[in-house]
N, C-alpha and C positions, 0 to 999 in steps of 0.2 A: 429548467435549464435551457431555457427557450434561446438565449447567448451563451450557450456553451461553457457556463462559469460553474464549477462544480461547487455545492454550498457546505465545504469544511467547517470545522465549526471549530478548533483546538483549543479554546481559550480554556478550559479543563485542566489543560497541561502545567497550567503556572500553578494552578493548585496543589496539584501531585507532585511538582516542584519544591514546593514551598513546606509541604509535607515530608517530602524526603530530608530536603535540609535540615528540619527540624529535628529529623530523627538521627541522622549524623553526628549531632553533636553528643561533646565527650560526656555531659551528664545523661542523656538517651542509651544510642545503640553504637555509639562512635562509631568511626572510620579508620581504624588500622587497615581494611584493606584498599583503602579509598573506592569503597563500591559508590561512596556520590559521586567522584568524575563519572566514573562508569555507568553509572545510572542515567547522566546528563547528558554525557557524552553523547548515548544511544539515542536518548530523547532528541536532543538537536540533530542527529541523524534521521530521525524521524520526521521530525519539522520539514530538511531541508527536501527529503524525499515529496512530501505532501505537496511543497512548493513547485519542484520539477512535473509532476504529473499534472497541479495544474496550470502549468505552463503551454507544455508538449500538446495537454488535450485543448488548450482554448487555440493554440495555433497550426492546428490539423482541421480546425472547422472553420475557423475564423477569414472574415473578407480581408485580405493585405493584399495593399498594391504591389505584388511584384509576383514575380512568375515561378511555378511550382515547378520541380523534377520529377522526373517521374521515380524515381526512391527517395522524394519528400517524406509521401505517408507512410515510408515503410520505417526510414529514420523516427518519425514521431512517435508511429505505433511500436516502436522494440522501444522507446526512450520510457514512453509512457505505460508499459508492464515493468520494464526493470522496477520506476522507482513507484509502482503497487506493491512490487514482491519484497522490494528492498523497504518500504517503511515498513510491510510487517514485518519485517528481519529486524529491524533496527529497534523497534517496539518490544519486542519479543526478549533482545540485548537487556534493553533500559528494565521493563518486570524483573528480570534475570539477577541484575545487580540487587535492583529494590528490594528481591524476597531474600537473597545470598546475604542480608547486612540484620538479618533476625535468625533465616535457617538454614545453616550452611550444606547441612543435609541433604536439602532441600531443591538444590539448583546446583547449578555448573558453577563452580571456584574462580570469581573472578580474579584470584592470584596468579592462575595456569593456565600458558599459554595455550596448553591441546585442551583443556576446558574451554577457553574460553572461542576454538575454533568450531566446538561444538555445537553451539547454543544456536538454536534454529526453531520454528514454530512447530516442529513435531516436539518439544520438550511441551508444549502447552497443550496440542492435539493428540499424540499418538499417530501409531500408522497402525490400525487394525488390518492392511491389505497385506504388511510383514508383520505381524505381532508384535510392534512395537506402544507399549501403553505411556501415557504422560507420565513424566516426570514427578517425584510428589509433592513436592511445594506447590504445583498451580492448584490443584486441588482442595489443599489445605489454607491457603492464602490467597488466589486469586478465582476461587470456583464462578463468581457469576461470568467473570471475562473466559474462562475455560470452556463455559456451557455456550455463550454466544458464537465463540471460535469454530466450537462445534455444529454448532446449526447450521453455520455460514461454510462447511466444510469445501462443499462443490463449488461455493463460489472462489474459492482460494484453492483451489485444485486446479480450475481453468487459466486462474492466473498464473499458477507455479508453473504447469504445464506452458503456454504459450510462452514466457519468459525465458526458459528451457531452451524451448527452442527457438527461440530468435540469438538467444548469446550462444548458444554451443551447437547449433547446427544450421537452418537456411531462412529467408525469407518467411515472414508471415500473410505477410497481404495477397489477400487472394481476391477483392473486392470489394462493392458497396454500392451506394450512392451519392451523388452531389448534389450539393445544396442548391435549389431555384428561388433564392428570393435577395437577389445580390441588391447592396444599398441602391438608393437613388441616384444615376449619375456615376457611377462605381467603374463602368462599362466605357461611357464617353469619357470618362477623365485621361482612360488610360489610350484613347484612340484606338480602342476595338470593338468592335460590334458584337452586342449579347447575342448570343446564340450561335456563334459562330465558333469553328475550330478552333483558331485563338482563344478565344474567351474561354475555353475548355482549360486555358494552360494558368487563368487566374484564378480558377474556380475550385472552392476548397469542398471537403467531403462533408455529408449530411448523414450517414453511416458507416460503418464500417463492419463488414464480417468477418468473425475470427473461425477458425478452422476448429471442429467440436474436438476429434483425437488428434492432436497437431504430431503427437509424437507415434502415429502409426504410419505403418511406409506408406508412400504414397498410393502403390498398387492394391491396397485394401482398403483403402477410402470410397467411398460411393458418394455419389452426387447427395447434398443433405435436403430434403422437405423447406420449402420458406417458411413455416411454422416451427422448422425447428432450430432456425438461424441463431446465433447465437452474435449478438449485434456488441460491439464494444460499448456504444453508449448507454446500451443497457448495463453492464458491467459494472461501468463507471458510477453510477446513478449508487448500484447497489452498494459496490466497494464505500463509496462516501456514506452511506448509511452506516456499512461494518464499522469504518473507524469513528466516526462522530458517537456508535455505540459504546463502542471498545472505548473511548479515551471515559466516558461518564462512568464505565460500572468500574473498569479499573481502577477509578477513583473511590469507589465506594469499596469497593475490595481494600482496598491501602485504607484506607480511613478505618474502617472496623476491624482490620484482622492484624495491622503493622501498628500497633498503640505504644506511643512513647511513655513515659512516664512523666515528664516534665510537658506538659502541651504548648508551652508558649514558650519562642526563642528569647535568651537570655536577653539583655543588653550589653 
């Protein structure tokens, strides 16, 4: 990641696409409740989410000729958890429909509106901190993506948390680093001198630290150890791991456990 480009991998997606259509049709599992828009719908929500984040993170690091505000990074950093928490949300939607169009039992009714307000990544994880267990469809239909969800639980805790609180309560940014290896000439072009306080206002960040209990008051936080920093682009690094996992085994979930009876679309 040495340019800042996160290495998403999605192509996965057209698969599990291509599979669901298949199963939609009226000789398969049809679609009276059109759970394929809803399926898709989620999924392209997902896409679009994937996109935004790596938008937000190439441009909170990246050298651009013009000048930073000082609530640049804070803009970037709340742009760039929303759409982390919102493509699992969005993700979570798209399984949701997929497993509802074999076990209606199984998942949230995508006929119903307060159903469908419901559907969130505790239907896949659970809240063991309220005694809230998964839902039973993921278990029965998508268990390897259920177990990975769950390994990765702290990583998607810090996300949900700092998300939290950037949309419903204050600021995130509490600091970091800036990046010292600005292009060749980056500096003279713009008729300011490297090293200089100006050149501070064109200089993008090389870290960034997220706050470990964002949602504990202020007056009970204590200064944290630099070994126990909790660095966004660490974050980031991992989150692109979760999902490039998450979109492969989902698919092998879908493929083994959601079996049409006709395997090839008609003409």
């Amino acid at each position: 990641m040495s340019d800042f480009t996160l290495p998403f991998d999605l192509r996965l997606c057209n698969e599990m696409d291509q599979h669901a259509l298949l199963c939609c049709q009226d000789y398969n599992f049809g679609n009276v409740s059109d759970w394929f828009s809803t399926f898709r719908g989620g999924l392209q929500g997902f896409y679009s989410r994937i996109q935004g984040l790596q938008k937000h993170f190439y441009q909170v690091h990246a050298w651009i000729p013009s000048p930073r505000t000082p609530s640049d990074t804070e803009y970037h950093l709340s742009a760039i958890l929303f759409n982390m928490d919102s493509a699992i949300e969005c993700f979570t939607f798209a399984l949701n429909a997929l497993g509802n169009s074999i076990y209606v039992e199984g998942f949230r009714d995508v006929t119903d509106s307060k159903s469908l307000k419901q559907i969130c990544p505790t239907d896949v994880l659970g809240d063991p901190d309220r005694n809230i267990p998964p839902i039973s469809g993921y278990t029965k239909y998508f268990p390897r993506t259920q177990k990975l969800w769950s390994r990765h639980r702290d990583i998607l805790n810090i996300i949900f948390d700092n998300h939290d609180v950037s949309k419903h309560r204050e600021t995130l940014y509490r600091g970091g680093k800036y990046r010292n290896d600005p292009p060749t000439g980056f500096f003279e072009a713009l008729g300011v001198k490297d090293k200089s306080a100006e050149s501070l206002v064109f200089t993008p960040m090389a870290e960034i630290v997220l706050v470990p209990d964002p949602k504990a008051p202020r007056v009970n936080r204590e200064p944290t150890p630099l070994e126990d920093q909790i660095l966004l682009e660490e974050i980031a690094i991992r989150f692109c791991y979760f999902i490039n996992k998450t979109v492969a085994l989902s698919l092998k979930d879908e493929l083994s456990n959601i079996v049409p009876k006709v395997k090839k679309l008609r003409q």
